[in-house]
C-alpha positions as CSV (number, residue, x, y, z in Angstrom):
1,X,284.4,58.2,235.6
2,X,286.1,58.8,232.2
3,X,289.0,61.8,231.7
4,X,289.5,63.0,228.5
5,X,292.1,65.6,227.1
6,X,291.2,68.8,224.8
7,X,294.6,70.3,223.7
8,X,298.4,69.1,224.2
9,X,298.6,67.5,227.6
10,X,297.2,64.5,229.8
11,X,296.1,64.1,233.5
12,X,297.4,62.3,236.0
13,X,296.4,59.9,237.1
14,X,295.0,58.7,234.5
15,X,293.1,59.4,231.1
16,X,290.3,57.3,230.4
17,X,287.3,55.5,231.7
18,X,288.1,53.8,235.3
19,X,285.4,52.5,238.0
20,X,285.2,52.8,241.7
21,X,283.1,50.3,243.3
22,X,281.8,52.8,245.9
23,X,281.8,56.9,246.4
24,X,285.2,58.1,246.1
25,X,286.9,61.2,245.5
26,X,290.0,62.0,243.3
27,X,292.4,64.3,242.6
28,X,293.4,64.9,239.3
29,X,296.0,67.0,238.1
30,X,296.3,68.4,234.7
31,X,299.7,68.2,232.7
32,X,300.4,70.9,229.8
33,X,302.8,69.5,226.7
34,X,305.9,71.6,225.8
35,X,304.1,75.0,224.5
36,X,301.0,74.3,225.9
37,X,299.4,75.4,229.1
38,X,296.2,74.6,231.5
39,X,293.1,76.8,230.6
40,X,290.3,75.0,232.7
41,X,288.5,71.6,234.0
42,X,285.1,70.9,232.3
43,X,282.6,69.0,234.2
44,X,281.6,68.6,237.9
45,X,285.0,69.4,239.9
46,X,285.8,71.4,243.0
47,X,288.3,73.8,241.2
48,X,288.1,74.5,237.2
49,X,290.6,77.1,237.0
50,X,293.6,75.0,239.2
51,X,295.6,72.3,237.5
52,X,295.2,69.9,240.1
53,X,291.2,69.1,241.3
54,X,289.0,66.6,243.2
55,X,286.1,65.2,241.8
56,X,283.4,63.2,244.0
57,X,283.2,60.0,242.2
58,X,279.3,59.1,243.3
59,X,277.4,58.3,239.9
60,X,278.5,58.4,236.1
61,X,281.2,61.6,235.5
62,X,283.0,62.8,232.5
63,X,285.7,65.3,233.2
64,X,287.7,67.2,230.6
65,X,290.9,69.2,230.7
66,X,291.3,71.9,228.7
67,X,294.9,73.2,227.1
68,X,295.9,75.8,225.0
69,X,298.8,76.7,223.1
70,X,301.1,79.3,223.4
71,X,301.3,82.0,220.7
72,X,304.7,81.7,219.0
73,X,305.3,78.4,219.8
74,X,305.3,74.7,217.9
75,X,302.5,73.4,218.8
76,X,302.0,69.4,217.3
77,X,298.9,68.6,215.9
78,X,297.1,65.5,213.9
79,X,293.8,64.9,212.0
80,X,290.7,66.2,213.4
81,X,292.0,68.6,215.7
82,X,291.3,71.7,216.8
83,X,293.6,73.7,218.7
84,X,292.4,76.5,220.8
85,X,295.4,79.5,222.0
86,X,296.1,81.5,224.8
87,X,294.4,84.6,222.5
88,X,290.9,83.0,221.6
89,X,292.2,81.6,218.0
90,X,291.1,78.4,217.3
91,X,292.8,76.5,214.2
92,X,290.4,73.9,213.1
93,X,291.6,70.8,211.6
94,X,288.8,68.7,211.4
95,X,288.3,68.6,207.6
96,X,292.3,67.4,206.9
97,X,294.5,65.0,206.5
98,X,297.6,66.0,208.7
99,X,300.9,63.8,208.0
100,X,302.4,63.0,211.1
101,X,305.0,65.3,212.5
102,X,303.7,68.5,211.5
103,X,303.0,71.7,213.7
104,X,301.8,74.9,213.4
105,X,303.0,78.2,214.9
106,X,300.1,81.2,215.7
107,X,301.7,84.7,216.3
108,X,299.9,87.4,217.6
109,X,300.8,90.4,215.5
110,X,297.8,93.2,216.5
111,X,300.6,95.4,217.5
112,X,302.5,95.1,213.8
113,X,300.3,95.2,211.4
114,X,299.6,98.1,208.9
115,X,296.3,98.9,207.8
116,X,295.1,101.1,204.9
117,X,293.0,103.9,206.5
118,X,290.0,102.4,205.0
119,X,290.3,99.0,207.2
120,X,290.0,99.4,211.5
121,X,291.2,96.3,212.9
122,X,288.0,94.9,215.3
123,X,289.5,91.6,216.6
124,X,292.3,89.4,216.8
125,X,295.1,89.1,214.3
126,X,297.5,86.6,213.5
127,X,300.3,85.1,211.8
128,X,299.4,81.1,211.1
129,X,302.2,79.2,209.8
130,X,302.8,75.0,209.1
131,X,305.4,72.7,209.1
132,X,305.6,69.1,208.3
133,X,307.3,66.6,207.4
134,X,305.1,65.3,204.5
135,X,302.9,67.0,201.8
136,X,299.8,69.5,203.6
137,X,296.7,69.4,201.6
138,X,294.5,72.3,202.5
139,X,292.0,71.9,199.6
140,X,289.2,71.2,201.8
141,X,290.0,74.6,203.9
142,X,291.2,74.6,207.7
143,X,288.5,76.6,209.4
144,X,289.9,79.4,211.9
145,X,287.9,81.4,214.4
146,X,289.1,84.6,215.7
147,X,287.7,86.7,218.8
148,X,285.6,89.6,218.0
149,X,286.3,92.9,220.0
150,X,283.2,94.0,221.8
151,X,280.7,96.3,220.3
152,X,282.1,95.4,216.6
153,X,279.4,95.4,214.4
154,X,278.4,92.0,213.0
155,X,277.7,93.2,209.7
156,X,280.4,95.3,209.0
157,X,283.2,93.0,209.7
158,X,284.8,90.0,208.4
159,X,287.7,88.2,208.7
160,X,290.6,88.8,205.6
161,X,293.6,87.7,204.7
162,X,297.2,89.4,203.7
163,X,298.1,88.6,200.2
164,X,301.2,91.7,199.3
165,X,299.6,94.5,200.4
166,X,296.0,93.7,199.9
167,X,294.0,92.4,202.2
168,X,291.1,89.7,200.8
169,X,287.8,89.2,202.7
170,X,287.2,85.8,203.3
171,X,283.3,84.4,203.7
172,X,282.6,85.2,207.4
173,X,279.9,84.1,209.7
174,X,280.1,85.3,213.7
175,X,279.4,82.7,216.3
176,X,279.6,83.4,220.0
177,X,281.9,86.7,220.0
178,X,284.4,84.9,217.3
179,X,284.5,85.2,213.4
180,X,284.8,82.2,211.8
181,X,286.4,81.5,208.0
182,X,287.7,78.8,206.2
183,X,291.3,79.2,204.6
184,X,293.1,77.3,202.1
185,X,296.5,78.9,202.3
186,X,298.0,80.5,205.3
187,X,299.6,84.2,205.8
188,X,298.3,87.0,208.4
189,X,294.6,86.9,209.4
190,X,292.8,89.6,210.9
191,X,289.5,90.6,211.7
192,X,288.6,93.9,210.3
193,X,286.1,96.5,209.8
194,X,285.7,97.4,206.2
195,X,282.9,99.3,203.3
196,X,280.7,97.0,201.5
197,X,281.8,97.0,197.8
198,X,279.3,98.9,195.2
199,X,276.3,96.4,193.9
200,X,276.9,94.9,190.6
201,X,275.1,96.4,187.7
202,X,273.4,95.3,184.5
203,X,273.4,97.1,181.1
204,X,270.0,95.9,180.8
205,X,266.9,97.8,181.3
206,X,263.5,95.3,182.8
207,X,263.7,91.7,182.3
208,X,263.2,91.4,178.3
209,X,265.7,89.7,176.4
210,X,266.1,88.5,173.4
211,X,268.1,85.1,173.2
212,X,271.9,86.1,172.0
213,X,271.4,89.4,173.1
214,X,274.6,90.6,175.6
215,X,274.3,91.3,179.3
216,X,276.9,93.7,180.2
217,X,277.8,93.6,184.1
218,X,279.7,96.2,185.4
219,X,280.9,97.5,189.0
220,X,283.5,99.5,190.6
221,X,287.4,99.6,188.6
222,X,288.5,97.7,191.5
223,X,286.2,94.7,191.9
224,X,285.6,91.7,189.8
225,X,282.7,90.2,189.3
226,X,281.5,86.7,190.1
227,X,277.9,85.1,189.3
228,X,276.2,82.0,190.2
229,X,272.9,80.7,188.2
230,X,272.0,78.6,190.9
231,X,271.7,80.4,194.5
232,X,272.8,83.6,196.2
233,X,275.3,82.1,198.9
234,X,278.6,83.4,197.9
235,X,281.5,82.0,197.3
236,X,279.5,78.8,196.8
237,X,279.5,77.7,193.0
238,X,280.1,81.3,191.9
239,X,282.5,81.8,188.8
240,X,284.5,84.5,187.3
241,X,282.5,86.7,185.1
242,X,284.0,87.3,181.3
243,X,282.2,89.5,179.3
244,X,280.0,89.1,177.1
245,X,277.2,86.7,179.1
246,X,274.8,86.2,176.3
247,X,271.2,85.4,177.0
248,X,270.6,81.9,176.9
249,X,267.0,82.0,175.7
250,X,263.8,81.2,178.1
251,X,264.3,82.1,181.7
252,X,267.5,83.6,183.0
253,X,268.2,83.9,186.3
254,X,271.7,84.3,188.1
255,X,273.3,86.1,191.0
256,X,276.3,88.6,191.1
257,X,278.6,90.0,193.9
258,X,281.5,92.1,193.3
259,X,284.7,91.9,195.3
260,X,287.5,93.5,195.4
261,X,290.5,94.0,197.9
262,X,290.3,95.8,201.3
263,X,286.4,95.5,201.0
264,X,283.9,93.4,202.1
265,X,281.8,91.7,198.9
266,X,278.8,93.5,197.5
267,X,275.4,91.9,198.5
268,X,274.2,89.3,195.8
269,X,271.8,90.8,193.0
270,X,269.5,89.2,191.8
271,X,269.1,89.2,188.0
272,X,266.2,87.2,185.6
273,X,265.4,87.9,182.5
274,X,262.8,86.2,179.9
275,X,262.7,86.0,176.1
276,X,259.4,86.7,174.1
277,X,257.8,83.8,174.8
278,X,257.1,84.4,178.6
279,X,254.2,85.9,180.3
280,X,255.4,87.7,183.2
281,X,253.3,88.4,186.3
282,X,253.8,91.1,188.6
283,X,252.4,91.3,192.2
284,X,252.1,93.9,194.6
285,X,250.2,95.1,198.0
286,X,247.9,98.3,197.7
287,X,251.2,100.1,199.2
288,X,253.0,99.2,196.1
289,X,255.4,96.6,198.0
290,X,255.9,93.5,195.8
291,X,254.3,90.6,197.3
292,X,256.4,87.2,197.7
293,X,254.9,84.0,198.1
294,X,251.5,84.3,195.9
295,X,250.4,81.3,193.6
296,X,250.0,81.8,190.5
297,X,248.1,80.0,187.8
298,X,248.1,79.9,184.4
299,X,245.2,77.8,184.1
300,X,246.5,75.6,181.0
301,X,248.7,73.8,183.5
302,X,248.0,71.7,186.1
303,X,250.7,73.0,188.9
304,X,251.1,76.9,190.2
305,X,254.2,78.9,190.1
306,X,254.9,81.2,193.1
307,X,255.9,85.1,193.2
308,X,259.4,85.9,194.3
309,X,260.9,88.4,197.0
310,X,260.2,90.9,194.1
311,X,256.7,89.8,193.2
312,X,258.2,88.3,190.3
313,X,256.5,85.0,188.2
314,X,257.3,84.3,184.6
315,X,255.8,81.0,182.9
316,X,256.0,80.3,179.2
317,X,252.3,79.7,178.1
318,X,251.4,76.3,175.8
319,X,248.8,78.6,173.4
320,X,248.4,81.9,172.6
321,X,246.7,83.2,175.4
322,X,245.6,81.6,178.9
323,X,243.3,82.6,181.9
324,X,246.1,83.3,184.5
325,X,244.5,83.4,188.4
326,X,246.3,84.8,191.5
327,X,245.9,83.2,195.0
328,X,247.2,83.6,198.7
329,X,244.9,83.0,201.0
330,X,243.0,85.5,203.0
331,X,243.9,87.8,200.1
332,X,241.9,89.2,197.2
333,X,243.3,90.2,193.6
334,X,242.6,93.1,191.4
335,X,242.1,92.0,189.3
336,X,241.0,88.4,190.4
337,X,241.7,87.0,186.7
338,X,243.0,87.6,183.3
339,X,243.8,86.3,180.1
340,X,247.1,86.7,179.5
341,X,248.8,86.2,176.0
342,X,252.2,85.1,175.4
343,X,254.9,88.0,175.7
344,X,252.6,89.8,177.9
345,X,253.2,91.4,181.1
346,X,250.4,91.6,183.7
347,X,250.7,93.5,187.1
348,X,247.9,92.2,190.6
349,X,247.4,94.2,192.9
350,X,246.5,91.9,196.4
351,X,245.0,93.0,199.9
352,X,244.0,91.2,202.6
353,X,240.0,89.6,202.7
354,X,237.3,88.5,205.4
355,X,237.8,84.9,205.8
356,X,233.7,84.8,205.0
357,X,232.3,87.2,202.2
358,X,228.9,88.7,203.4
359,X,226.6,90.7,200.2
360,X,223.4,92.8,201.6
361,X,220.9,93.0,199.2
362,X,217.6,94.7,198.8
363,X,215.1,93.3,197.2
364,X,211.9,95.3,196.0
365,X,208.3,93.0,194.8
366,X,207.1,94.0,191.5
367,X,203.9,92.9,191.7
368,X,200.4,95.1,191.1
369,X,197.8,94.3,193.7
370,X,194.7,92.8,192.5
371,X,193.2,95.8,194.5
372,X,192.8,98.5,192.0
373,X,192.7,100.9,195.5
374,X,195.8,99.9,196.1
375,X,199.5,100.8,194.6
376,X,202.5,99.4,194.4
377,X,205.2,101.6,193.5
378,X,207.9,99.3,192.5
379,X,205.7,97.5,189.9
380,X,207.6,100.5,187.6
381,X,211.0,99.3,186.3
382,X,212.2,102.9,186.3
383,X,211.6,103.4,190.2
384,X,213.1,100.1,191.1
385,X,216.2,100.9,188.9
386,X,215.5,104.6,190.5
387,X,216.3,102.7,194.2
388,X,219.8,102.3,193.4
389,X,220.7,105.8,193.0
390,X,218.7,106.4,196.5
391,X,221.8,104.4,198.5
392,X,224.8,105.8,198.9
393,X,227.0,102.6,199.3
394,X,230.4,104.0,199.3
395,X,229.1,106.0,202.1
396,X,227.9,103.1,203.9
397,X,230.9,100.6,203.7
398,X,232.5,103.5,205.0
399,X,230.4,103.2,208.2
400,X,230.9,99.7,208.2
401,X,234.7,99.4,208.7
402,X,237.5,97.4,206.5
403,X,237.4,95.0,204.5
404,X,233.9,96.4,204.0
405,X,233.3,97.4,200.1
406,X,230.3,98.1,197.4
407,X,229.0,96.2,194.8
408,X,226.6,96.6,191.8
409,X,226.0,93.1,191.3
410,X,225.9,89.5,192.7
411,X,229.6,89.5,191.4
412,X,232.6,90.6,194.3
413,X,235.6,91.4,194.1
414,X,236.6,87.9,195.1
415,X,234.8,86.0,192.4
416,X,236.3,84.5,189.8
417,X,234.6,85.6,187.0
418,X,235.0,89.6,188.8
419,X,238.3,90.4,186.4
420,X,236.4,89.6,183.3
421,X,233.4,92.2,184.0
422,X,235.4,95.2,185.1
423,X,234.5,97.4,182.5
424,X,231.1,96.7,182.7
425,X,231.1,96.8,186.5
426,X,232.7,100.3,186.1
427,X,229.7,102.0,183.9
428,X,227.1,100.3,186.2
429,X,228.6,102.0,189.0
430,X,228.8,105.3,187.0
431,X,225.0,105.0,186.0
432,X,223.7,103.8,189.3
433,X,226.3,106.6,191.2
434,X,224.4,108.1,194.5
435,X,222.1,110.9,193.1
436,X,219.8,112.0,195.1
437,X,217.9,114.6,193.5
438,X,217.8,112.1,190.1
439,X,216.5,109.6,191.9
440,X,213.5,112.0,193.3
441,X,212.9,112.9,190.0
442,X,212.3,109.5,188.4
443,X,210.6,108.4,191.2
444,X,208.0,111.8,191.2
445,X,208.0,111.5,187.1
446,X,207.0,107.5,187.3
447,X,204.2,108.0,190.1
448,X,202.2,110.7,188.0
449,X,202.4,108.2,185.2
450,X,200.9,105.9,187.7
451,X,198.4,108.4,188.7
452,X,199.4,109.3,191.6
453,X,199.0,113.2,192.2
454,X,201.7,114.0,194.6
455,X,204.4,112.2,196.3
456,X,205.6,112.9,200.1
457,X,209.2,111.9,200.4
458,X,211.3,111.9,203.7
459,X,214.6,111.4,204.5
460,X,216.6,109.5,207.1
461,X,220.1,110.6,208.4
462,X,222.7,108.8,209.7
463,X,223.7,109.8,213.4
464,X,227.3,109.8,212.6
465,X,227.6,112.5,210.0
466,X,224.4,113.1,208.4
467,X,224.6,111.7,204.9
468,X,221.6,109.7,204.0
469,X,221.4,105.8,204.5
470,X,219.1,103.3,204.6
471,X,216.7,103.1,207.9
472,X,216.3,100.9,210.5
473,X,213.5,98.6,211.3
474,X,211.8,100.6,213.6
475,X,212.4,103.9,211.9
């Protein structure tokens, strides 16, 4: 069986590993330091909430006594540890170097502290104070977690720091009912409710910039304003904004929060912006949402770019112009290709595609019958072309269900070569329109030319609504 010690205090008999040669059972009983006291056993005893226990020594054990210190008091404490209270706190020392002799003193001051009406207290607060003997280097931050109140809203609070009369937020995360912060300097801590501060905002219009030209930030009088040009986490390698930022040239992209006391940080925006030489790509669903995540192609490269959480792509083209492609899978583009040219700014629309594209065609013979008694209508160019006005496809796909759509040609929507035809894809579809009564005319005209006297038409309907379609088999 081995006993170990979390806290300030040991057990008696022993702490340590120890073996017994056959089942035994042992009482332990848990000793508290000077300011500390007994919270709980950990591990397989008969009482975890006494000080003094029996354990049933009959395979492998590890026990653990728990101790916490007392709010107010001295409480010594050493490299790597992390000292839990009688309130919740936890003062984490894991990440310094603690001469010897030093202690720290946790006050609970709820009860004293004033709050501008703007902060609600929602969780512990506390006075954390060191002393030692030799020099305390906090650099690498001392991280402290502080019990939540129940019901607090995880996104609204955060754990800040009295500096005067301000109180600073400090980057928070909430673990298992407790917020947990890292400080580098010690005062009162508190966990409190507070407003988000205002977004930061850019003097810029779009994403076009010229290289030299100024980006003016600006947020609430209050705030300052940090960015980072390599990732949104905050305070990570964010630095102190100073007017003017001047556009570097090429692609800009960096992130800005804006703090200021008794608030919590703004959310990170994200700003990019690109110089004339970039062709920008926009993305977005048939809703109008961007779409993150598509590949992108400029096809005078071997390697794609993707879209951001904005739809968002810039490249900076080799030539003058390029054929630039959009893929996700399962999805379709409209259109499904362009050339782009350098500057330019091209805008996708995507939506979701059969995994397997399906065309229905019809197909008519042309040719006469050697049998001069016999006719065969579609040996006229005019009544074959006359056929495509007879079928109503939009009306059809309609029938058919999603993903379900018409086409003019061999080319869909899918195909690669579909974006480079659209405008003569759209006056097909204009000229070969559903037009019933046209078609019936053209068809009548071309039979008297091919001496036919009169023509009998008839007309199928479909069960659900009654527009005309194409028959069945057996109709």
């Amino acid at each position: 069986m081995t006993v170990s010690v979390d806290g300030n205090g040991t057990v008696e008999p022993f702490v340590g590993p120890r073996e017994y040669s056959s089942p035994t059972i042992v009482t332990l009983t848990a000793k508290p330091d000077e300011n500390s006291e007994f919270e709980r056993w950990i591990g397989d005893v008969s009482s975890p909430d006494t000080p003094e226990t029996e354990v049933v020594v009959d395979r492998d054990k590890a026990v653990v006594a728990a101790f916490v210190g007392l709010l107010g008091a001295e409480i010594p404490v050493k490299t790597g540890d992390a000292i839990r209270f009688t309130n919740g706190v936890v003062v984490d020392l894991q990440n310094v170097d603690v001469p010897a002799e030093t202690t720290v003193i946790v006050t609970d001051v709820a009860e004293e502290i004033g709050l501008p009406e703007e902060l609600q207290l929602a969780g512990s607060a506390v006075e954390i104070d060191f002393e030692s003997a030799g020099e305390l280097d906090f650099s690498e931050g001392v991280v402290l977690r502080l019990p939540v109140d129940p019901g607090a809203d995880p996104d609204q609070i955060g754990v800040f720091h009295l500096n005067g009369t301000e109180w600073h937020y400090l980057p928070t995360t909430v673990e298992d009912g407790s917020a947990v912060a890292t400080a580098t300097s010690f005062s009162t801590f508190a966990v409190l409710a507070a407003e988000t501060s205002a977004p930061v905002e850019s003097s810029v219009v779009g994403f076009r910039v010229e290289q030299g030209e100024e980006i003016v930030l600006s947020a609430s009088p209050a705030a300052q304003i940090w960015y980072s040009t390599t990732g949104p986490d905050y305070p990570g390698d964010y630095q102190l904004y100073e007017p003017p930022l001047a556009m570097p040239g090429g692609y800009f992209e960096f992130y800005a929060v804006a703090v200021e006391p008794n608030k919590r940080p703004s959310e990170a925006t994200k700003f990019r912006y690109v110089d004339a030489d970039y062709t920008v790509v926009i993305v977005k669903d048939e809703a109008g949402e961007p779409m993150n995540g598509v590949g992108v192609w400029f096809i005078e490269r071997s390697e794609r770019i993707y879209t951001d959480e904005e739809g968002f792509a810039a490249q900076r083209i080799i030539g003058e112009e390029t054929i630039i492609i959009p893929f996700l899978e399962n999805h379709v583009f409209e259109p499904s290709a362009t050339i782009g040219g350098r500057g330019g700014t091209l805008t996708y629309v995507g939506k979701p595609s059969v995994e397997q594209v399906i065309r229905t065609d019809l197909a008519f013979n042309p040719v006469e019958f050697q049998d001069p008694g016999k006719l065969n209508p579609f040996v006229s160019p005019r009544i074959r072309e006359a056929m495509n006005r007879l079928i109503d496809r939009h009306h059809l796909a309609s029938i058919a269900g999603e993903f379900v759509y018409p086409i003019w040609t061999f080319l869909t929507q899918d195909s690669f070569d579909y974006g480079f035809m659209e405008d003569v894809l759209a006056r097909l579809e204009t000229s070969y329109a559903y037009d019933l009564d046209g078609a019936r005319q053209i068809i009548e005209d071309e039979m008297k030319k091919l001496g036919v006297l009169g023509v009998r038409t008839k007309t199928w309907t479909c069960k659900s609504g009654g527009s005309p379609c194409i028959p069945t088999r057996n109709e």
